[in-house]
C-alpha positions as CSV (number, residue, x, y, z in Angstrom):
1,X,92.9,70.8,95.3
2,X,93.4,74.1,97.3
3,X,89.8,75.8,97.2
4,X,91.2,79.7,96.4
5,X,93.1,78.0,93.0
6,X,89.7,76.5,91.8
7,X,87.9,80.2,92.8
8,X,90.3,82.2,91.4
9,X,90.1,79.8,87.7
10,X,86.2,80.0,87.7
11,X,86.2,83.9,88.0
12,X,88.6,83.9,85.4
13,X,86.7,81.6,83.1
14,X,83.1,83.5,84.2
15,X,84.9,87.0,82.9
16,X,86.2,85.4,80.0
17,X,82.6,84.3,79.4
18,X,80.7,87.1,80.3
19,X,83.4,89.7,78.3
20,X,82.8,88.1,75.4
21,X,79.2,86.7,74.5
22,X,80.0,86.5,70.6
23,X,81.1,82.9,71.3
24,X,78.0,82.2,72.3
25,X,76.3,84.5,70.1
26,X,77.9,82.7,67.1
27,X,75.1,80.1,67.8
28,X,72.8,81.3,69.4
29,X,71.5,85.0,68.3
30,X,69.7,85.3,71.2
31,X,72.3,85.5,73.1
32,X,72.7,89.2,72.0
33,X,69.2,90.0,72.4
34,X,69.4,91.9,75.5
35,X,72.8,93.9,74.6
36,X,71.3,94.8,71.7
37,X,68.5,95.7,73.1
38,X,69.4,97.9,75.7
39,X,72.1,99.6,72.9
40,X,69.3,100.4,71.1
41,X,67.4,102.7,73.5
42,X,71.0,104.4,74.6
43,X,72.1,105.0,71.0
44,X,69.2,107.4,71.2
45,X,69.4,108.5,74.5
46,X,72.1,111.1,74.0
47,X,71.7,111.4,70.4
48,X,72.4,115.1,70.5
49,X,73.9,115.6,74.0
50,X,76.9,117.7,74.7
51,X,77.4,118.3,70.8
52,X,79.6,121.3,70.9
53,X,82.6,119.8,73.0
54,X,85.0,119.9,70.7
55,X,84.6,123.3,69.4
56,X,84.8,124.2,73.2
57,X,88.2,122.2,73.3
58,X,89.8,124.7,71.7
59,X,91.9,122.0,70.1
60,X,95.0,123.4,67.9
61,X,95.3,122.2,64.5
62,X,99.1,121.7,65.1
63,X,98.1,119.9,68.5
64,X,100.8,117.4,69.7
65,X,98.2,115.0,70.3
66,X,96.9,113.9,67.5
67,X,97.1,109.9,67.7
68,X,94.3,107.5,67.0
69,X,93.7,104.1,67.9
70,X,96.3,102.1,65.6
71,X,99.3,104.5,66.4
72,X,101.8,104.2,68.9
73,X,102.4,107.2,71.0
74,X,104.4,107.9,73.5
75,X,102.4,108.4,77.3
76,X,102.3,110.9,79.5
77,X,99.1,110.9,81.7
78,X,97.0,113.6,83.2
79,X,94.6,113.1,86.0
80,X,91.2,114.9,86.4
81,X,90.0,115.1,89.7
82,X,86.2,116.3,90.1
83,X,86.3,118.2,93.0
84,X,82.9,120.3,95.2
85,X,83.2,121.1,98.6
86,X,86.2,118.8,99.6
87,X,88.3,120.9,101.6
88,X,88.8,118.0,104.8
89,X,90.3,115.4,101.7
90,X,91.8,117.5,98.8
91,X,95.2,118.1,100.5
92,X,95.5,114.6,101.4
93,X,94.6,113.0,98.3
94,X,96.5,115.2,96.2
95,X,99.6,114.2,98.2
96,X,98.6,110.7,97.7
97,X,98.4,110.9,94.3
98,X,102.0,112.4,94.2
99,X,103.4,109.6,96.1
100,X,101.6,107.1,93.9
101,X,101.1,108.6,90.3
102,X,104.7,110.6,90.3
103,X,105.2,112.4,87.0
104,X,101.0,112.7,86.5
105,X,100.4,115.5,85.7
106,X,97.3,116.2,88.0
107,X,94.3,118.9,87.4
108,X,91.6,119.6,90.2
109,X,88.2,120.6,88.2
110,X,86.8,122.7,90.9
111,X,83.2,123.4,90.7
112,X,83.0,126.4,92.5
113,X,83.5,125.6,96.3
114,X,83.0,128.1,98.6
115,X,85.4,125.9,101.4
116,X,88.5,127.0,100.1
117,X,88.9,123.5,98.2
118,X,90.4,125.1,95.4
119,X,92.7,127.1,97.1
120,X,93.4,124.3,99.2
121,X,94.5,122.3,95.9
122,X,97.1,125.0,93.7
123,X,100.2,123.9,95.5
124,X,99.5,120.4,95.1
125,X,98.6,120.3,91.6
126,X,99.6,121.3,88.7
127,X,96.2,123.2,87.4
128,X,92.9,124.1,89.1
129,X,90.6,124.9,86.4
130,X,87.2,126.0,88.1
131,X,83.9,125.5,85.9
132,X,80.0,125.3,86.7
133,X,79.2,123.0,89.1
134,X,78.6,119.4,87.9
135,X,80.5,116.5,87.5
136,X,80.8,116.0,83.8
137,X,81.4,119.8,83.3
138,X,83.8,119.8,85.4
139,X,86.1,116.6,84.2
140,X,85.1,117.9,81.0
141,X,86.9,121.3,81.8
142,X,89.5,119.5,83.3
143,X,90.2,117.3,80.4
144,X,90.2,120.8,77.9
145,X,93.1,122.1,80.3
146,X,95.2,118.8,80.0
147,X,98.3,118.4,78.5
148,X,98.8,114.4,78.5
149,X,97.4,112.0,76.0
150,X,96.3,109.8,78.5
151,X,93.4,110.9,80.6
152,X,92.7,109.5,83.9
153,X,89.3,110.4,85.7
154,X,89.7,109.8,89.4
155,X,87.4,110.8,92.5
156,X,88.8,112.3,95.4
157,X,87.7,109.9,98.0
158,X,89.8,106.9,96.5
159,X,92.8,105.5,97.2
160,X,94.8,104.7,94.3
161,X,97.2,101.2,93.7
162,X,100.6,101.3,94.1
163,X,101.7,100.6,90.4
164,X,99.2,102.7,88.6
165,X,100.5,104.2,85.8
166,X,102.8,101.3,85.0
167,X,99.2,99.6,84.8
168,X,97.7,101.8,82.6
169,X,100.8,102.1,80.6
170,X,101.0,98.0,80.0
171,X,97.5,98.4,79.4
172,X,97.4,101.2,76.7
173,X,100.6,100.2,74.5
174,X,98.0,98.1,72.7
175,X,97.0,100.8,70.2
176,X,94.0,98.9,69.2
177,X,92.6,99.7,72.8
178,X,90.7,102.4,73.8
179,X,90.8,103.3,77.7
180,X,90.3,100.8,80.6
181,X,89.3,100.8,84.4
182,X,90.6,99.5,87.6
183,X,88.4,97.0,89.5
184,X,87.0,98.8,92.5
185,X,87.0,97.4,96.7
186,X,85.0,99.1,99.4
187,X,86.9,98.6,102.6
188,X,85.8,98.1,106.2
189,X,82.7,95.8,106.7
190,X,82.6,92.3,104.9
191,X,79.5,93.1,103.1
192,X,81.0,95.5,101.3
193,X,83.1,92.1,99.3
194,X,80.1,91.1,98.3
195,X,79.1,94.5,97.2
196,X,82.1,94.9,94.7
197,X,82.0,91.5,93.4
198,X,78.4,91.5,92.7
199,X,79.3,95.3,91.3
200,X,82.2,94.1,89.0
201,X,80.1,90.9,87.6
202,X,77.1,92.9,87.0
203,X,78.8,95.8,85.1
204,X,80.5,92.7,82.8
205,X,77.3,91.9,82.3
206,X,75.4,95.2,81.7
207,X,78.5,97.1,80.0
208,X,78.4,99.1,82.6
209,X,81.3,100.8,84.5
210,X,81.1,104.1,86.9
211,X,83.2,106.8,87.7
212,X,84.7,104.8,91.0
213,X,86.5,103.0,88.7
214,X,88.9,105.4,87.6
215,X,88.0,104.9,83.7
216,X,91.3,106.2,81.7
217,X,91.3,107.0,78.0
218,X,93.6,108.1,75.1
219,X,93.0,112.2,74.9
220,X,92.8,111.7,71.4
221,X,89.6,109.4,72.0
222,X,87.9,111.4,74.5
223,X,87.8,114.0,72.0
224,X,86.4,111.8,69.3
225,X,83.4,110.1,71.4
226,X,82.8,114.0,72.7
227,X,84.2,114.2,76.5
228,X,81.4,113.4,79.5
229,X,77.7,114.1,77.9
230,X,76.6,116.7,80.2
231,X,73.7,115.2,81.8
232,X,72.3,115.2,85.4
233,X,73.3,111.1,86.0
234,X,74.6,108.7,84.7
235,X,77.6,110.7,82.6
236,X,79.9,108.2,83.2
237,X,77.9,104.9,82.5
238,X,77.1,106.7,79.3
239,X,80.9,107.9,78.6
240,X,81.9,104.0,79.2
241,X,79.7,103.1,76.7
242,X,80.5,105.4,74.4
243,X,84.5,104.3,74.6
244,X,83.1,100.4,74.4
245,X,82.1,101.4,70.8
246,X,85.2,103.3,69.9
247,X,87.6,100.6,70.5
248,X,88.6,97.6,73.0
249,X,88.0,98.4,77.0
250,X,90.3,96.5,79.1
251,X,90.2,96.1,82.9
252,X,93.5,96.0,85.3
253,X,93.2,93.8,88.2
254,X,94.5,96.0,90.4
255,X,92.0,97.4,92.5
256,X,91.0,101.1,93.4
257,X,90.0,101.7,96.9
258,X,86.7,103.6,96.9
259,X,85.1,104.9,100.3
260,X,82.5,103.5,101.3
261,X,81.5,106.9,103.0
262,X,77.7,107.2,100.7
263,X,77.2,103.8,102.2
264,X,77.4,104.8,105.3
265,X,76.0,108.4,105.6
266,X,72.3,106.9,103.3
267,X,72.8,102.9,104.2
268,X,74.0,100.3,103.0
269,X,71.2,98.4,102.2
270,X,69.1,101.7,100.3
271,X,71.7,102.7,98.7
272,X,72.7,99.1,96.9
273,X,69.1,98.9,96.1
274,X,68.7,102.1,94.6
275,X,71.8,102.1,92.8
276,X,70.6,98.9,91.6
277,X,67.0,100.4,91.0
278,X,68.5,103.1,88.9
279,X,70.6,101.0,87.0
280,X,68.1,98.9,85.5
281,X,65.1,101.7,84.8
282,X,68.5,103.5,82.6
283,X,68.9,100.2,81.0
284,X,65.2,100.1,79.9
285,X,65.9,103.9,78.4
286,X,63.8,105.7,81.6
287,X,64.2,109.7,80.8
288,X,67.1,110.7,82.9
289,X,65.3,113.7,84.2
290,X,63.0,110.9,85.8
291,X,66.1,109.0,87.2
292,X,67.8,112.4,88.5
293,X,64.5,113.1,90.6
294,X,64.8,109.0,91.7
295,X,68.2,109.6,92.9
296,X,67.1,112.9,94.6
297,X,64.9,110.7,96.6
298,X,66.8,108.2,97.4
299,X,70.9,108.9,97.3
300,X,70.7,112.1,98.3
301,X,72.1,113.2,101.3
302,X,69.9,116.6,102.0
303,X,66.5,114.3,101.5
304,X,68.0,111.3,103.8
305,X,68.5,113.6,107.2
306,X,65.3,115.9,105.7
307,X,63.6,112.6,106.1
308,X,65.1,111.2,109.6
């Protein structure tokens, strides 16, 4: 039997498995120990974070997007691009996302670079809406200023898949579904396969997705759950979670191409670990003040050529 049909069965069996632990957990209640444990500590965790979003939404009462999960609605999508201090990649990305994501509309959510980034992005896009700095007040911004009822959160180091919004369109005509993601590859070195692999097993696991992987979401939800908690880490692990409990998450095969570019500027090897690290202290509801100061230490690029 040809060895890459018996591989490509047993990851589909092991997802199938992992996605869905209530067939396990339907005899065995331990099986949910862990998941609810660790949703106990994060139900707390941002109990009262980033309360006030929608009243800075400035949502209309006779807004056009009103649809919930259960209705059918017809999709345009908008894409938020964080964006600080990216003037070498902003052009070029934003002209990828053209080729690839045609009729997007597409917002850059400048943080207030002092390269020229936004000014770099206004004939390329279709907004630039400039905020504080920091990455959930700025997709946040973003997604105020959007006009679609999809929303599409994508960094401006990736390199999206041919096919994209058709993929989140197949995905998202299920009304009972609430965003998705796109499995993510880092490119170059071999390692980085097992990186993403071990990545996309572990977040089945954990219930845990970043922002590499280009989350999407109906407008209508991302208003309900409260946008991006504004936080120093984590934002988007906790946004994920907070969309897992409003309604189905469903992942597209289809991969996005994420640079490696972290990897190589801290290493490889400190920065899986710490990433890793990190991961499991937010699991065990560590004080994200404490984590931000971990990831200071470790990720940071300032502290890594302080420290050379």
């Amino acid at each position: 039997m040809n060895s890459s049909i018996v591989t490509s069965s047993f990851r589909e069996w092991l997802d199938v498995l992992i996605e869905f632990p209530s067939v396990a957990g339907r005899k065995n209640k331990r099986a949910w120990q862990p998941y609810l444990f660790r949703r106990s500590i994060t139900e707390t965790l941002y109990s009262n974070s980033n309360r006030n979003f929608l009243a800075k939404s400035g949502e209309p009462e006779d807004s056009p997007f009103e649809g919930r999960i259960g209705e059918t609605i017809p999709m345009q999508v908008s894409i938020i691009v964080p964006a600080f201090g990216e003037a070498p990649l902003i052009r070029p990305f934003l002209r990828h996302l053209r080729e690839r994501a045609a009729g997007a509309e597409i917002i850059v959510a400048d943080g207030g670079s002092t390269d020229g980034t936004a000014d770099l992005a206004h004939d390329l896009c279709d907004q630039v809406v400039v905020s504080e700095p920091g990455r959930a007040i700025q997709m946040n911004a973003g997604a105020r200023a959007a006009r679609g009822d999809i929303l599409w959160f994508v960094h401006v180091d990736a390199e999206v898949p041919w096919g994209c919004l058709e993929e989140i369109e197949r995905i998202m005509d299920d009304p009972n579904v609430a965003g998705g993601f796109f499995r993510i590859r880092l490119p170059r070195s071999p390692i980085y396969r097992l990186t993403d692999s071990f990545a996309h097993y572990a977040g089945i696991l954990l219930r845990m997705r970043c922002g590499d992987h280009g989350i999407f979401c109906r407008r209508a939800v991302f208003l309900d759950v409260g946008g991006f908690p504004e936080v120093p880490l984590m934002e988007d692990v906790e946004f994920f979670r907070r969309l897992r409990r409003h309604g189905q998450v469903m992942y597209s095969r289809k991969r996005i191409l994420a640079s490696p570019r972290r990897y190589e500027t801290i290493g490889r090897a400190r920065l899986t670990l710490a990433y890793g690290f990190i991961a499991t202290l937010y699991i065990f509801g560590i004080p994200l003040l404490k984590l931000a100061s971990i990831y200071e230490r470790t990720c940071s690029k300032r502290h890594t050529e302080l420290s050379a």
